[in-house]
N, C-alpha and C positions, 0 to 999 in steps of 0.2 A: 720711647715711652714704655712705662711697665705695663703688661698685660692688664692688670688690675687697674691701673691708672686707663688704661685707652677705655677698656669693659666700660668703667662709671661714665668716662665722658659721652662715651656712645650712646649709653642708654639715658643722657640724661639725669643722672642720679638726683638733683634738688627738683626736678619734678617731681618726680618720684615719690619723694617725697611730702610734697605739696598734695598729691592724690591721695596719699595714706593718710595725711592729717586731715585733710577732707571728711574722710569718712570714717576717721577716728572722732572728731568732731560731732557732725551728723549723730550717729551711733550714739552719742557718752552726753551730748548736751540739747539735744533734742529729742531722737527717737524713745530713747528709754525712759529719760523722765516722763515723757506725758502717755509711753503705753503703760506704766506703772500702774497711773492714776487710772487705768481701765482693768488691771490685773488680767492682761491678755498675752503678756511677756512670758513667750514657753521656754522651756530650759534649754531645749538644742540651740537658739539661737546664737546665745553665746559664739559655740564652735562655727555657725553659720558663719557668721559674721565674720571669724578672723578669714576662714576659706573664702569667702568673696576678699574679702580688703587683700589679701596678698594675688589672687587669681586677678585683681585689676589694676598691683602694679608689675605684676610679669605681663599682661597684655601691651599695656603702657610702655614696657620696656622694650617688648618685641615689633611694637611700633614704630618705636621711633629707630629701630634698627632696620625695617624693613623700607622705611621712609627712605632714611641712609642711601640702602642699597641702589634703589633705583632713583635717586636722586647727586648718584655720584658726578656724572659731568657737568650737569647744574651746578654744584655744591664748588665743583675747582673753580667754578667764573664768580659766585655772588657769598662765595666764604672758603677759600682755600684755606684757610687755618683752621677748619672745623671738617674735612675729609679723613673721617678713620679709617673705615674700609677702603682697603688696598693702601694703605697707608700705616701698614702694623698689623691688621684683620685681613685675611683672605675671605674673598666673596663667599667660597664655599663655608669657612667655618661660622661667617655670618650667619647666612641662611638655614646652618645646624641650631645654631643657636637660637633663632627666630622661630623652628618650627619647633625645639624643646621647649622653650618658655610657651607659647599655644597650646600646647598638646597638654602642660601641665597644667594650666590656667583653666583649659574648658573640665579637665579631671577632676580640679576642685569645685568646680561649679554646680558638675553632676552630681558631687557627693556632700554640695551645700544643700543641693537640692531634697534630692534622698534624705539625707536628715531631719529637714521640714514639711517632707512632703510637701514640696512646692514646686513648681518649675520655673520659677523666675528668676533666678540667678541663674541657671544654665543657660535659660534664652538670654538674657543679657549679656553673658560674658560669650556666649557663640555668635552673637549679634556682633560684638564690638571686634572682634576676632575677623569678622567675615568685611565688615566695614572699613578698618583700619585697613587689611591687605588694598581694598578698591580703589580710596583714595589715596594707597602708597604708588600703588600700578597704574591707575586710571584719572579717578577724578581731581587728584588736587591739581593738576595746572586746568583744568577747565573750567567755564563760567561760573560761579558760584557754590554749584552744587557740592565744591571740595571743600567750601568754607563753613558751611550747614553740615556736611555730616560731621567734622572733625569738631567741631561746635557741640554738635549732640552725643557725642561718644564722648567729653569732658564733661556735661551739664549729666550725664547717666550716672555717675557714681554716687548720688542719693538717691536720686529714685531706685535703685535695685533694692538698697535697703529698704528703702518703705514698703517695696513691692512683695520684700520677703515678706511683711506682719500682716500686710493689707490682703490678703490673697488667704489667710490664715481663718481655719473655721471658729475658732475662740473668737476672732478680731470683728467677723465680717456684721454678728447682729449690732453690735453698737458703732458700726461706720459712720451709721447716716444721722445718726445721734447725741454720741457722747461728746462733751465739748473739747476735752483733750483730744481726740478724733479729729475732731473738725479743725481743728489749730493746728495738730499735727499736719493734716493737708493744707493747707495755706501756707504754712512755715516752709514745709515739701517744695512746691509750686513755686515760691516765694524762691527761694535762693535755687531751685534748679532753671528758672528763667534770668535770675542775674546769670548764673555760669554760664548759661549759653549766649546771653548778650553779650558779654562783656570777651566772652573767648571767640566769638563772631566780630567781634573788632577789634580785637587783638591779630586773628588770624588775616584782616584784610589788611590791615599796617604790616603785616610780613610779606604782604604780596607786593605790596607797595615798594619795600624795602629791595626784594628780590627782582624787580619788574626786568632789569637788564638780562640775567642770568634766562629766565621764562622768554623773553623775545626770544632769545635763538636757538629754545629746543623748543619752539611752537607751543608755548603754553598760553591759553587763555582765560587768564584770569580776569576780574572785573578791572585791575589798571590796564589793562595792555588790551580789553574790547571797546571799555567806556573812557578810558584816559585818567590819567593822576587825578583831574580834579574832580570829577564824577565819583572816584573813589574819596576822595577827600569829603564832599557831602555824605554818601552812603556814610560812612564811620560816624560824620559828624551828626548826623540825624539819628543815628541808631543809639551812640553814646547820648545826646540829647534827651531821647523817650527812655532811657535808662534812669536818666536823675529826673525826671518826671515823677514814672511809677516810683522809683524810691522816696521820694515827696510824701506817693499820693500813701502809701505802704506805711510810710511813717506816722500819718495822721491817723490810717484805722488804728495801729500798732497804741499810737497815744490814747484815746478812746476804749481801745478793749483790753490791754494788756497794765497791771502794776508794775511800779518799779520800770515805767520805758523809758522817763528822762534821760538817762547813762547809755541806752541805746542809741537813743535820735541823736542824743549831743557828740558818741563816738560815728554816725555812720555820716552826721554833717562835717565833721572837722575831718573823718580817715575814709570817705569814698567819695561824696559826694562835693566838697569841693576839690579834690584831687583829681576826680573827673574835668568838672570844671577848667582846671588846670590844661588836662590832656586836650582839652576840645578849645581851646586855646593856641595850644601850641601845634594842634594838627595843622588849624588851617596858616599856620606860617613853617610847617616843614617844607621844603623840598630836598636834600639833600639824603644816601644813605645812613648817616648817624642820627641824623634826626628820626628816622622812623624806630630806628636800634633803641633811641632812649627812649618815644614813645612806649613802644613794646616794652621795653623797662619799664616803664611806670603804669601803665598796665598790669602788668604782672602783681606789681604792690598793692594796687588797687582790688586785684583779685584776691590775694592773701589778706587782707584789711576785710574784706566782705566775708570770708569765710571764718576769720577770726569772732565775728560779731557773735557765734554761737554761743562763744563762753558768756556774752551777757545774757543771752536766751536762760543759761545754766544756773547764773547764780544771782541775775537781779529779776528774773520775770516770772520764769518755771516755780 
């Protein structure tokens, strides 16, 4: 395999990508239009903004390299066709790589920060930096807590952004007041508790998936403490109070916002019964493909939610 070809597959490159469009999204169809309407939008941010959005997919990337690393004899028993390291990548030149991508990631952060006089994107991206290594070394085979933080270090790539304008002395007198304000944080809230649901059970269908490989390097995750099926409730109760709140999100959304018909009608036909779907087919997986497609359609499900911005953009904003 070509160097360049092993590099992408390691780091995941279509997440990657998925994260940039995130907060490209974020950024261009939510954040800006409604600071606009408060004329609180300072000129640095601009440059802010690209230094975060690239500082968190070099994290991203160094993530899931250092995940790699120490998840290499796992990896030969529950995915031998996806071991790069030692297999084309030396451990060492790994781990160069992992602590250059960090080291430039928190650099940009600093000098997002400096720019805005803020420190919210340096704490973020040194958060996720310190996080990521814990549950690459530590907690992701243990009880839950590997599923929660790797859940909230995916559902953080909005909120840094909001955090940059919200922390901002222009921004802070019309918080508690302005209604583009107020929407703004709901909007915020709104899809950084989808990204954490919904990658909270996504991440527990990969534990599911992996449960043979985690028995016998002692990992305890919640299949291999509480069993397949206790897992299979958790996902399916969590995915359940997902298309709840998106129900209940869509009747304010009707109510307060114009132009939300194209909204409701895109998040009932492209999430919510696609969930539907998934929480269907969870409780008659048991085989490893069947969690691999779960987790596929998952993934779609998450790319469909974050897509919904553009209607934010051009039928509601």
């Amino acid at each position: 395999m070509k160097p360049m070809s092993l590099f992408l597959k390691l780091v995941r490159w279509p997440n990657l990508v998925f994260i940039l469009l995130t907060q490209i999204l974020f950024e261009f169809c939510i954040l800006r239009p409604l600071l606009m309407k408060t004329t609180a939008l300072v000129s640095g941010h601009a440059y802010a903004f690209i230094l975060v959005a690239v500082a968190y997919v070099l994290i991203a990337a160094a993530g899931y390299i250092i995940n790699d690393y120490f998840d290499i004899p796992i990896d030969i028993i529950n995915k031998p066709d996806k071991v790069f390291i030692t297999n084309g990548m030396s451990k060492e030149t790994a781990l160069g790589i992992y602590g250059a991508m960090n080291l430039l990631a928190i650099t940009l952060g600093w000098l997002a920060s400096n720019l805005l006089h803020n420190h919210s994107p340096l704490i973020f991206i040194t958060t996720c930096v310190i996080l990521l290594f814990l549950y690459s070394a530590i907690m992701k085979k243990q009880f839950l807590i590997g599923n929660v933080m790797v859940s909230a270090i995916v559902a953080s790539a909005m909120p840094v952004l909001f955090c940059m304008e919200m922390n901002m002395d222009l921004l802070l007198p019309a918080a508690d007041s302005h209604p583009a304000i107020m929407l703004l944080s709901g909007i915020t809230y709104s899809y950084t508790g989808f990204a954490f649901i919904i990658s909270f059970s996504r991440e527990m269908i990969k534990d599911l998936e992996d449960i043979e490989g985690d028995k016998q390097f002692g990992g305890r995750t919640v299949p291999i403490v509480l069993g397949a099926s206790s897992a299979h409730r958790i996902v399916g109760g969590t995915l359940l109070i997902l298309i709840f709140v998106l129900i209940y999100l869509l009747s304010a959304v009707w109510l307060k916002i114009s132009g939300s018909l194209i909204l409701t009608l895109y998040t009932i036909l492209l999430v919510i019964i696609p969930l539907t779907l998934i929480l269907w087919k969870l409780f008659n997986a048991r085989q490893k493909i069947d969690y691999q497609q779960l987790s596929s359609l998952i993934k779609k499900v998450m790319l469909s939610g974050i897509l919904s911005m553009l209607l934010y953009k051009f039928f509601t904003l």
